[in-house]
N, C-alpha and C positions, 0 to 999 in steps of 0.2 A: 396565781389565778389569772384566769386568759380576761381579757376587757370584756364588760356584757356587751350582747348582741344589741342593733338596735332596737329590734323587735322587743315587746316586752313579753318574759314568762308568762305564759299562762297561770289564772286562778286556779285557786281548789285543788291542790298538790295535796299527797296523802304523804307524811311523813310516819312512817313505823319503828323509828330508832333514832330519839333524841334525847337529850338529857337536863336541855336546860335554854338560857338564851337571858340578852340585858340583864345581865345580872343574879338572873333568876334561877333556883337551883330545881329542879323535880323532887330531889330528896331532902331536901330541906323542912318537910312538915309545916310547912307554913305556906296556907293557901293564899296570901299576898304574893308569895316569889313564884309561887306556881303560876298564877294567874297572870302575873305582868312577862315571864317569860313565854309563855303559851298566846299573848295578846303580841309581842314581838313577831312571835313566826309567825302569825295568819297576816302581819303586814307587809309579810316579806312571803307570800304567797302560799304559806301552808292552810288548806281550809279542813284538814281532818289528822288529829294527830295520835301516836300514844307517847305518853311517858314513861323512858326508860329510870332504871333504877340499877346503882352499880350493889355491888357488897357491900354490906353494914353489917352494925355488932344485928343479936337477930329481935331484940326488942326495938332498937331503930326502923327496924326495916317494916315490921309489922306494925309499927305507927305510920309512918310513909306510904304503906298501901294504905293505909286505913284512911288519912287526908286525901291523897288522889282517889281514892274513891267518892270521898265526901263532892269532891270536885266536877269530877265527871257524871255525878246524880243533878247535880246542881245544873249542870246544862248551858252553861254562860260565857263556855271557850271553848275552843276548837280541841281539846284534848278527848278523846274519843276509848280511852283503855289505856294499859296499865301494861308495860314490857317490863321484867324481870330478868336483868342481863347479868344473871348469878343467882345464886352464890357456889353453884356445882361447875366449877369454872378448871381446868388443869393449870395449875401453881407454876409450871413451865411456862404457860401460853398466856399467862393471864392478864399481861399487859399493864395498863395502867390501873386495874383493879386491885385491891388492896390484900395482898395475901396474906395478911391476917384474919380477915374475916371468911375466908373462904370456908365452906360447907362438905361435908360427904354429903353426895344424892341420899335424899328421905325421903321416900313417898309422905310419910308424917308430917315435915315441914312443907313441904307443898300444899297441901291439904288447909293447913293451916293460913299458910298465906293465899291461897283462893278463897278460903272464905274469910278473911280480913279483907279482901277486895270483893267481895260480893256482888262477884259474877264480871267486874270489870279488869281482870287479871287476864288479859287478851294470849300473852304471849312469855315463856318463859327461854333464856339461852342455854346450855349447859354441854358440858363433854360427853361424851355419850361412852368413852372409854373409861370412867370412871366405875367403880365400883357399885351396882346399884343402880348405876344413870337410865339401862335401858327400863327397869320397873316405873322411875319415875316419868320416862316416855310414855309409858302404856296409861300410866296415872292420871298425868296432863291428859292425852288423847284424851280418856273416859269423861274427865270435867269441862271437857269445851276447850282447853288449852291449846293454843298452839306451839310448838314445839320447835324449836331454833337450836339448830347446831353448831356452835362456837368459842373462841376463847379453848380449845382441844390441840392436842397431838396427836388425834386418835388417826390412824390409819385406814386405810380406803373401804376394809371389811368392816372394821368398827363401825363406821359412820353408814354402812349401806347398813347395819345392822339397824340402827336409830331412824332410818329413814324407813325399812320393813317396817318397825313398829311404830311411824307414824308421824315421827319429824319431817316437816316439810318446809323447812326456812333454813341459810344458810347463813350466818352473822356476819356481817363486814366481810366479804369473800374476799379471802388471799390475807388478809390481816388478823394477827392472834390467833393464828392457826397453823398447824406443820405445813410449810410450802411444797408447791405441786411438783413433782420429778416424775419422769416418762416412766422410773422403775418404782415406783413410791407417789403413785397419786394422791393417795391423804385425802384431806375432807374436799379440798378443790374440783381433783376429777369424779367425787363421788356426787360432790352435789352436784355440776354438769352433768355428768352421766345417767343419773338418777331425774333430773330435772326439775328441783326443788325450789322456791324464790329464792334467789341470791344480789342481796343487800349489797349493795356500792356504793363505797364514798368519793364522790367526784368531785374531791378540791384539790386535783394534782400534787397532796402531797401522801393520799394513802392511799394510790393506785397511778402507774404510769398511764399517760391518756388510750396506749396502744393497749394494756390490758382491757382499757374499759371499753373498746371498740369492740374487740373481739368477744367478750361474754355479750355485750348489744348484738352481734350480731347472729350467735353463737346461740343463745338465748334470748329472744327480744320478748317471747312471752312469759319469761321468768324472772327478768332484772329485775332490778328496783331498786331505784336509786331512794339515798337516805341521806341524814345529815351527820347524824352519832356525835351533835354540838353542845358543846358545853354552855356551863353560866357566860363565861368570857363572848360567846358569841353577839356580835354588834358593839360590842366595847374593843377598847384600846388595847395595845401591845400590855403586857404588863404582868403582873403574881397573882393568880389564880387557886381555885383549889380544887378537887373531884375525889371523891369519895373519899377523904381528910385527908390524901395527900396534897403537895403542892403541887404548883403545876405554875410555869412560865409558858407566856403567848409570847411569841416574836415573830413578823413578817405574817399573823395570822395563822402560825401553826403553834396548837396546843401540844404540850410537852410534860412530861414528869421533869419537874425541877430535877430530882434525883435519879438518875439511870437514861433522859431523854426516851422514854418510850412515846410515843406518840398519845395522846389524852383526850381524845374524843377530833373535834375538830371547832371551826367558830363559825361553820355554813349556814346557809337559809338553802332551803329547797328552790329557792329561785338564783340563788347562785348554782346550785348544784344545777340547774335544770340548763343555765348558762352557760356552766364549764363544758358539760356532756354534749352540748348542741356546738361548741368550739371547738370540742375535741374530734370533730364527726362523725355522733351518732346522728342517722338519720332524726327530724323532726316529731314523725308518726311514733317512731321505736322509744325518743324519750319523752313525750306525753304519753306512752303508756309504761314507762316505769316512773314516773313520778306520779302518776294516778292509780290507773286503771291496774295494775300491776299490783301494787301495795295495797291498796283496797281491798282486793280480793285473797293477798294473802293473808290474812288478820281478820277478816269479815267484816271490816268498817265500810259503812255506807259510803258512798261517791257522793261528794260535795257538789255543789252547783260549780262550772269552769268550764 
């Protein structure tokens, strides 16, 4: 990570992709750890966030929305909605996600878990090359869902497919997903192409800085910069865990103990908002992907900042 600037980040960062922080897990069902990790990042400059959620058994998972919802009614943290980064996930791509609990696309289960989140289920990720996926696009659209293409191998047709019917987010762009090739654009050139928000994680270790220049520049009214941070985030080197696997911090980057895939990461939106403005994106272009960008792709109000 580059040294913060002296300037300090800007307030009221809108974070759309995070998982946890101090400790704190999102899917843990316990609105203690939700609360104290959501009380973390608004110190650290998040003033509007959602909580992501990896793959779980599927009764876990639909208690876990059912707490964050309890949460976000409750009105007393910065958590603002409910991201769903699974479980219709491709077993190839899936990263640090647990491929045992992965899902076949269900309109059924979706269904289900929107209304175990009642009406705070903001945003769902999913492959859109999966069997089924683009019904469950059409599904999410009709409920108010927003709809994120991710965690896929699907190729450049696929994904324009998902984004016809109505996906308009791209997850962690260039990570967990089939890489960009000039004969083989994949989800990369489709969601540039197409002009979808495309989520970055700007802690220099899941995107080279020069990539993250060129989608800012490339895209400055679609980025959007994110955290995708685990419990580990604001604590020490050390054994971690994310969605029951294990996961080793070292030097600040989250890991699967087993395989090294990479495991969310340990950022604040105000480090992120720091790397980006190090790595130079113009100032203008990342106060509006840390704001104005993310806000608008998810429909979360704009914070005071």
């Amino acid at each position: 990570m580059p040294d913060p600037l002296p300037e300090p980040a800007p307030a009221g960062l809108v974070d759309i992709h995070c998982h946890g922080g101090a400790g704190g897990d999102f899917a843990s069902a316990d609105p203690e750890q939700i609360r104290a990790a959501a009380a973390f990042h608004a110190a650290h400059g998040t003033g509007r966030m959602l909580a992501s959620l990896v793959t779980a058994p599927e009764d876990d998972l639909v208690r876990q929305i059912e707490v964050l919802a309890q949460v976000v009614e409750a009105g007393d943290t910065v958590v603002g909605g409910i991201h769903l980064e699974g479980p219709f996930l491709s077993e190839p791509r899936c990263g640090a996600q647990n491929p045992a609990f992965l899902q076949p696309p269900s309109v059924a289960a979706l269904h289900r878990w929107v209304d175990a989140g009642r009406g705070h289920v903001r945003m769902i990720t999913l492959a859109p090359e999966l069997p089924g996926a683009l019904d469950v696009v059409a599904a999410a659209v009709d409920r108010g869902v927003v709809v994120a293409v991710g965690h896929t191998d699907a190729t450049y047709d696929q994904c324009s497919q998902a984004f016809s019917r109505g996906a308009t987010v791209a997850t962690h762009l260039f990570n967990g997903m089939r890489p960009l090739h000039h004969r083989d654009p994949g989800p990369v050139g489709a969601a540039l192409d197409h002009g979808v928000w495309c989520e970055l994680i700007a802690d220099g270790e899941h995107l080279h800085d020069a990539t993250l220049r060129l989608v800012a520049r490339l895209r400055p009214d679609r980025a959007v910069l994110v955290t995708d941070a685990m419990s580990a985030a604001g604590l020490p080197d050390g054994a971690y865990a994310l969605g029951g696997q294990a996961v080793t911090v070292a030097a600040g980057a989250a890991r699967l103990s087993e395989g090294g895939s990479l495991a969310g990461s340990t950022l604040t939106m105000r480090g992120a908002v720091e790397h980006a403005l190090a790595a130079g994106v113009e100032p203008d272009t990342v106060r509006r992907m840390a704001r104005e960008n993310p806000a608008a792709a998810v429909g979360l109000t704009l914070p005071p900042g």
